[in-house]
BAMAR-632734 format. One record per residue (C-alpha): x, y, z. Coordinates in steps of 0.1 Angstrom, whole numbers, plus 5000, padded with zeros to 4 digits. Example, Ala and Ser with C-alpha at 12.3 -4.5 7.8 and 13.67 -1.06 7.14 Angstrom:
BEGIN
512349555078;513749895071;
//
This chain:
BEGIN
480649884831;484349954826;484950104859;482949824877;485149534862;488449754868;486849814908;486549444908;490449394892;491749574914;490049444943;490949084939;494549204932;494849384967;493249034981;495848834966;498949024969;498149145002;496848885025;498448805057;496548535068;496648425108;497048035115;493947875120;493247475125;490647355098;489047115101;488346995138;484746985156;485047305167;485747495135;482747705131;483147705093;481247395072;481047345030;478347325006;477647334970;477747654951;475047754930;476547914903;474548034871;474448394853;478548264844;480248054868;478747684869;477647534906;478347184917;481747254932;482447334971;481647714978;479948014982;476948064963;478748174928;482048214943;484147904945;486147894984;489747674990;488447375007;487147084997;484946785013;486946515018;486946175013;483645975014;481546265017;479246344991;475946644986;473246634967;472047034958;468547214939;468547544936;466247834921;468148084906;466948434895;469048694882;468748984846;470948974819;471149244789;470349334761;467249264758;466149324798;465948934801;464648804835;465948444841;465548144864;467647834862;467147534888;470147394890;470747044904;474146934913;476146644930;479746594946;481846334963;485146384978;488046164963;490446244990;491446545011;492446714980;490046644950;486046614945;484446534919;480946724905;478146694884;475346974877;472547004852;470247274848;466747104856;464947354843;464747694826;462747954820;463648304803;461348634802;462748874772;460649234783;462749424751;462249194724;463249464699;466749474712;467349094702;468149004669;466448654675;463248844672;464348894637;464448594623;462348464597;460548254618;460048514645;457748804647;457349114669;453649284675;452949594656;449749694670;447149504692;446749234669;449149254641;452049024642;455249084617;458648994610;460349304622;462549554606;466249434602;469749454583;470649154565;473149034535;471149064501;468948704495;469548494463;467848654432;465048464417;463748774391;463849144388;466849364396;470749304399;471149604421;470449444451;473849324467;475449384503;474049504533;470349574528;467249714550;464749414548;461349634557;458549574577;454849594569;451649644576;451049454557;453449214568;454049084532;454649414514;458349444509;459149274545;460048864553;457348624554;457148394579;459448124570;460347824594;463647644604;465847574585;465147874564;467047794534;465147854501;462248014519;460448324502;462748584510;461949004510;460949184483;461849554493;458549674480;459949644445;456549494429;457649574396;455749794367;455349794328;458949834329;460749614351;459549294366;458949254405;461649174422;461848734439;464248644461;464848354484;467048304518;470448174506;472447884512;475248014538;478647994532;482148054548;482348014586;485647794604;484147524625;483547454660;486247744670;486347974642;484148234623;480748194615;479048104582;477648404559;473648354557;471948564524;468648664537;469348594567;471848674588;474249044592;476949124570;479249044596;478248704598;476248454617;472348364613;471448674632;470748994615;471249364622;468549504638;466649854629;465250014661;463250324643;462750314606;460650554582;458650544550;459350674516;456550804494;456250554460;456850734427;456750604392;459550344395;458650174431;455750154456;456050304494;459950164507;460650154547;464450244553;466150244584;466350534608;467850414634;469750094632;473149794643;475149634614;475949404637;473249134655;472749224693;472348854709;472148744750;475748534750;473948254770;470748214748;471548374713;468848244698;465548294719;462848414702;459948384731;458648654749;458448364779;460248094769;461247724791;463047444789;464747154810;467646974809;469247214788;473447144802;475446924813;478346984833;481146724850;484446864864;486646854894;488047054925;491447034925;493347174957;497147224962;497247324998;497047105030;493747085039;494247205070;496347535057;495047835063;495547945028;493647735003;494747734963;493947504935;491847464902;488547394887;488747194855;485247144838;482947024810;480247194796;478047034768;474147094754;471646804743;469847064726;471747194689;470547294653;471246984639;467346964637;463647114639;463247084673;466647114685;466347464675;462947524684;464547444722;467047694717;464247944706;462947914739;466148004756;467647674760;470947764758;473547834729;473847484715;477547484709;477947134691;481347024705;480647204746;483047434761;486047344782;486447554817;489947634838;489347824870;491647874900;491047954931;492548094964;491148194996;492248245031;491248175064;491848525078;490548445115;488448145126;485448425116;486448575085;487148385054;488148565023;488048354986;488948444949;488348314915;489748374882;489548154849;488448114814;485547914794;486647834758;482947794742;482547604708;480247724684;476647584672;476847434640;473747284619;473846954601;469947074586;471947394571;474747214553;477347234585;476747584587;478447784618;475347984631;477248184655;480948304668;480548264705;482448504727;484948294756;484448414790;486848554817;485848464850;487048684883;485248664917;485248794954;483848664981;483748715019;482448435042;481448495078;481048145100;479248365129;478947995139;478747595132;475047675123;474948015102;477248155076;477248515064;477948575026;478948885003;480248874969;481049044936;481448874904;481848964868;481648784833;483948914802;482848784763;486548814753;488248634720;487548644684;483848684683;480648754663;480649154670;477549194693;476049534689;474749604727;477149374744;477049404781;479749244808;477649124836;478549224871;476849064898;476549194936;475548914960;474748895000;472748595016;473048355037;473548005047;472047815073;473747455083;471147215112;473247015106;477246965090;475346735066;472446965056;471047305051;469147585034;470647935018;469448265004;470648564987;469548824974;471148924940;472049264914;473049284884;475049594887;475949744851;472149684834;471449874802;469550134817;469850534818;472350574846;475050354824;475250504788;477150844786;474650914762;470850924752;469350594737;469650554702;465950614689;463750274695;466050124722;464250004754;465850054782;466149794808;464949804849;464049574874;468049434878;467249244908;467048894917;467348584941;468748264948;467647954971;469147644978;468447314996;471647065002;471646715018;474846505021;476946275039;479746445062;482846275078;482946325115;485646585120;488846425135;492346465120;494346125118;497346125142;499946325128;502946055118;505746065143;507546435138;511046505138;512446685172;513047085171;516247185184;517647525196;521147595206;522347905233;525847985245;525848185281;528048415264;528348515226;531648705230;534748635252;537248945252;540948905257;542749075285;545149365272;548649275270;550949285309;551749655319;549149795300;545249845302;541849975291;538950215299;536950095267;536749725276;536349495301;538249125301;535948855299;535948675336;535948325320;536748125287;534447855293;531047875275;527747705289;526047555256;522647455259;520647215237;516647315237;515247045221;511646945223;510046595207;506246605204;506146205204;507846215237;510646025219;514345965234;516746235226;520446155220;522746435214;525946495198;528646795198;531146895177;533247245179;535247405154;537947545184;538447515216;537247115234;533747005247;532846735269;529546565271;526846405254;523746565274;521546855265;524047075278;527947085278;531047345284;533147505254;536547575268;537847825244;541347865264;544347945244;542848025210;543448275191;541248585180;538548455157;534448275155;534347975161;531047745159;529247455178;526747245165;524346955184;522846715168;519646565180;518546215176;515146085181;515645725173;513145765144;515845855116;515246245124;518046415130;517946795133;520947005140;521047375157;524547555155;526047935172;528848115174;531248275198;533148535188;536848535204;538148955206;541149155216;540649425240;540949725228;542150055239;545149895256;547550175266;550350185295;549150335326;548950735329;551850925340;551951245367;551551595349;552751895373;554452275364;556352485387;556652835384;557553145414;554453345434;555653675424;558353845403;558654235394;557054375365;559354345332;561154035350;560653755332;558653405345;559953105339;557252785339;558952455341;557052075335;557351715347;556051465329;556351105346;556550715336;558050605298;555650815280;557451015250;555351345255;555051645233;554552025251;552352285237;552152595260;549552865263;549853205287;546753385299;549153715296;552453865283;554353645256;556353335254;559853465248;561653145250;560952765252;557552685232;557452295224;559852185255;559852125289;560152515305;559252835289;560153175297;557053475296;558053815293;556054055320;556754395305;553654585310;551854385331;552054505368;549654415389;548254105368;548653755375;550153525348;548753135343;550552925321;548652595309;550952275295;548852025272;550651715269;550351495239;550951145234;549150995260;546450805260;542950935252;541450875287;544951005307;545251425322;546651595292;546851965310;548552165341;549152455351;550752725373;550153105382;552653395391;551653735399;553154045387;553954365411;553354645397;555754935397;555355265417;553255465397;551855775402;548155875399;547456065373;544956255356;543456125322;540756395319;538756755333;535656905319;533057165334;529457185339;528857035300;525856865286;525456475298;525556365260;529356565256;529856405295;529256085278;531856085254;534456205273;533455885300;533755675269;537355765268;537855735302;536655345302;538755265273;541755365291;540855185320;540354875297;543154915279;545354905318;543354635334;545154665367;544654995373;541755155389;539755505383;538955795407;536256055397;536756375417;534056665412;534457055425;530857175429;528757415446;526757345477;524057105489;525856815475;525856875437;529556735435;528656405447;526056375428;527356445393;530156235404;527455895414;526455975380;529355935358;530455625376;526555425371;527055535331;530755355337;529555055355;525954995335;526855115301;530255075294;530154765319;533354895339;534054665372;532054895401;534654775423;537354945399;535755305405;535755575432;534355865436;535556155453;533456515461;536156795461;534657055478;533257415467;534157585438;532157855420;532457625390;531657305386;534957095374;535156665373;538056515371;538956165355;541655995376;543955675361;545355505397;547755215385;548254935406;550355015440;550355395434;548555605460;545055815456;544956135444;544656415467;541756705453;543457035460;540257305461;542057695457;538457795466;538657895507;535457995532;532057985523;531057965482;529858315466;527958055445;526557895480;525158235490;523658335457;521757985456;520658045491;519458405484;518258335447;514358115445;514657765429;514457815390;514557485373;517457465356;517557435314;519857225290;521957135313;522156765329;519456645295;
//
């Protein structure tokens, strides 16, 4: 039950807060969507323009009236009651924004399958069957009756017993209005010793009026207060003894009365009535009615021709009548819906009944009953599939909140509705729903078992029908009373960018062409009325009293400046529209570039030194920051010529690079120039020689060899190898130079390889050629054929081991 009225919470919430509703027009012949009465019952009151419970934003407007009868089923708890109201309603339309209703329930009629769950059934003028035949005030829990004779003892909250028979210890049938009736005994008939025990059903006392506590009832009514006693669901005997006869106490029991909120005092297994409320109120609406978005409130009266001032005042609200509250209860609800597309419509309620209490003039003024207020909150979604039919869903729930008379199986109705209605005509038409009370007290809501003796309720669902007839307005809006003109103003440019200052310019920005400015005034009148327009600037001149007009913002200075039309329609509207223009400097402004160019000679001798020289053109006031590819800067850094020293590097070329600062960002800040360097005249010479070795120890010794050549860039490398015959030379030197060029990533171009001749030993040598110095020549002592030639020739092919792995 909890979790359904938090679902519901939250859902209207989300409604509210979240709905972004798309403009629709209400109201005109083609609107799909028409307005009838709502039905209301089971919380909510009908009468007032709506759903079926749920109350929507519009209302009918003025002149048109409906007349409305309705049947009305739908289960309330405790006590598993199954009721029907026929409500019949009437409203008229004030105006656009307020109706008036009216709505009486024409007749009731209430089916209570659980009796035993009601503490009505306990009164002492009702019974409950025990058996086929045997009828008996039942079992209950009551403040101790006024003493006649016998004991003292008997004070506070008491078991009142039940028979058979009816009259041993238990309440005798007593009618309204109770008071000094025969009350209960307790099966204390007395003995030789003590005398029986008389007692008889108090006058009450206490209780605070119309809106306070209920009156105290000895006898009668629960310790708690109110006419309505506890109520004992499973009792048990005790055997009698020598001081009393057989007792009944309570097994299973409430302190407090269990009561229906709506008909507290029914006492019928099938009790009716007619005419039993009386409702007038309004339908108050803030919005247009022809918003989208519909709000307002639902002040109401609710009173009850049937109290317990009397006999059969009562004996009506015995039969289900209603709850007789003597002064009627005073409603507030609001209301908000909103017309999502011209097929949806979404509505929510929210308010509060104040409910007075029912008071007795035959009991001394007595309160019988603290009613509970109710807290109202609704959802509903309307589908107007057309002008003729109108789908319906909606969820509802009632809260007893506010001081209160406890109630010991209190249940918050929620309802679940879908139907629909049917309009022939805008003036007429028929609906049906189907309906569920959602939370019953049955199995599947109680986290527990059922106490012992508590009767579980089923069946939770119900219906609705309705009829309507009326009068409806045919739908055409008024014309509108003559509108005030919209206005927009445009500029054909919103910024205008000074030129940079004579003998400088810009690669950031761009000069605006011209300083005049096209305004335009778009102004539309939906009367058709005569437009007179009006210009004022706050720089610069205009000319002109049309729609449009030029701004000549010549000669002012950097800054916004605004113009403003204003539009006249003749009719005492006058709208204005203003913008801007924005008035800039260029930026970026910087005297032209100058010419950047270094000199420097083709070649000089290595250890002579270079000298670079700059010119830097125009007015600029440059700063020099130089940077060689080789040698060092021996002289000059920071001015106009340097001097690089070339000691060590013959045969390289040396580029010096001049980055100019102070200029601007967008000018050539770099040049450059290159000299070459001649080497001097070197001799070859050799860096390395090894023998037939192991390629691992070749390795290393090649290692050595490129870092030398690395460490003389301009040098090259020979590899010359003395071997024996059939081109073993050559082949250990292709070797050594693809390690060189594909492992130690030596220049190919850089390498040469030379075969030696024949020796009788195999010997590589590692040659270091700087630039400009001739090749070596191999000199091979070895003369005539090769002894090792021979030997190979003679020998057979043995693969050779360890050697080249």
């Amino acid at each position: 039950m909890r979790l359904a009225n938090r679902a519901l919470i939250a859902a209207l919430a989300t409604i509210v807060m979240s709905a972004a509703v798309a403009a629709q027009t209400l109201r005109l012949p083609e609107d799909p969507r028409n307005q009838s009465p709502t039905v209301g019952t089971g919380g909510p009151e009908g009468g007032a323009t709506g759903l079926f419970t749920i109350y929507d934003g519009s209302t009918i407007r003025k002149g048109e009236f409906t007349f409305s009868v309705a049947y009305s089923n739908f289960d309330r708890d405790p006590g598993n009651a199954d009721i029907v109201d026929t409500p019949l309603s009437f409203n008229v339309g004030l105006n656009d924004h307020v109706e008036l209703f009216f709505k009486t329930n024409g007749y009731r009629g209430i089916k209570v399958n659980s009796p035993q769950n009601l503490s009505s059934f306990y009164l002492p003028n009702s019974q409950l069957r025990f058996g086929a035949t045997l009828l008996c005030s039942g079992s209950a829990i009551i403040l101790a009756p006024t003493r006649v004779s016998g004991t003292n003892g008997i004070t506070g909250a008491q078991v009142r017993p039940v028979g058979p028979p009816c009259n041993v210890g238990g309440q005798g049938f007593v009618q309204f209005p109770f008071i000094g009736g025969v009350g209960p005994n307790f099966g204390l008939t007395g003995n030789n010793i003590a005398p029986p025990f008389v007692s008889r059903l108090g006058v009450p006392f206490g209780g605070n009026g119309s809106f306070g506590a209920a009156s105290t009832f000895p006898g009668i009514g629960s310790i708690v207060g109110s006419i309505l006693p506890g109520i004992v669901l499973a009792q048990r005997t005790i055997p009698p003894n020598l001081t009393f006869q057989t007792l009944t106490i309570a097994d299973t029991f409430t302190i407090a009365p269990s009561y229906l909120p709506d008909a507290p005092f029914v006492n019928r297994l099938y009790g009716e009535s007619s005419f039993n409320n009386f409702v007038i109120g309004a339908k108050i609406r803030f919005a247009s009615p022809t918003n989208a978005v519909g709000y307002g409130i639902i002040p109401f009266y609710r009173w009850y021709p049937d109290n317990a001032n009397d006999f059969s005042g009562f004996n009506q609200m015995q039969r289900g009548a209603g709850p007789g509250g003597n002064l009627g209860d005073f409603g507030l609800i609001g209301f908000f819906d909103a017309r999502l597309s011209q097929h949806v419509n979404v509505s929510v309620n929210g308010g509060y009944i104040l409910n007075s209490n029912p008071k007795s003039e035959a009991m001394g003024d007595a309160v019988l009953l603290d009613r509970p207020d109710e807290f109202l909150v609704g959802l509903g979604f309307d589908f107007p599939i057309n002008k003729h039919f109108q789908l319906i869903a909606e969820a509802r729930s009632t809260m007893y909140v506010g001081g209160r008379t406890p109630n010991a199986f209190n249940n918050n109705p929620v309802d679940a509705i879908g139907g629909v209605k049917i309009y022939p005509a805008r003036w007429w038409g028929i609906g049906a729903a189907y309906r569920r009370h959602m939370n019953q007290q049955d199995q599947g809501h109680f986290d527990a078992a059922f106490p012992r003796g508590f009767k579980p309720s089923e069946d939770p669902n119900g219906f609705i029908g309705q009829f309507w007839i009326g009068h409806r307005n045919p739908r055409t809006l008024p014309p509108p009373p003559n509108q005030p003109p919209t206005v927009s103003l445009s500029a054909s440019m919103g910024t205008i960018t000074l030129p940079c200052p004579e003998g400088t310019s810009s690669e950031t920005c761009t000069a605006s062409a011209s300083r005049t400015v096209d305004l335009t005034a778009n102004a539309a009148d939906v009367d058709n009325d005569t437009l007179l327009y009006t210009w004022s600037v706050t720089g610069g001149t205009v000319s002109g009293d049309g729609r449009g007009t030029p701004w000549d913002l010549s000669g002012v200075n950097p800054g916004t400046y605004t113009a403003t039309v204003t539009v006249n329609d003749g009719n005492n509207h006058m709208v204005t529209s203003s913008t801007t223009v924005t008035v800039v400097e260029c930026t970026g402004c910087v005297p032209p570039c100058p010419p950047i160019s270094v000199s420097c000679p083709d070649q000089v001798d290595a250890g002579m030194p270079i000298t670079f020289s700059s010119s830097v053109g125009g007015n600029a006031n440059p700063t020099y920051n130089w940077s060689v590819s080789a040698g060092t800067i021996s002289s000059g850094q920071g001015t106009s010529s340097i001097t690089v020293d070339t000691m060590g590097l013959g045969g390289q070329t040396v580029t010096a690079t001049l980055e100019v600062g102070g200029l601007a960002p967008s000018c050539a800040r770099t040049a450059s120039c290159s000299t070459s360097v001649r080497a001097p005249n070197e001799p070859a010479k050799k860096f390395d020689e090894y023998g037939d070795i192991r390629f691992n120890d070749e390795k290393a010794r090649l290692d050595n060899y490129a870092i030398e050549l690395q460490n003389q860039p301009g040098s090259t490398g020979t590899i010359v190898v003395f071997g024996g015959c059939e081109g073993e030379a050559q082949a250990r030197a292709d070797r050594a130079k693809d390690y060189l060029v594909n492992t130690r990533l030596i220049d190919a171009g850089r390498l040469k390889t030379v075969d030696g001749g024949c020796r009788e030993a195999l010997v590589v040598e590692l040659w270091i050629v700087p630039s400009g110095a001739s090749e070596p020549t191999p000199t091979n002592s070895a003369t005539g054929d090769c002894p090792a030639c021979k030997k190979k020739a003679a020998a057979p092919r043995r693969r050779r081991r360890g050697r080249n792995e």
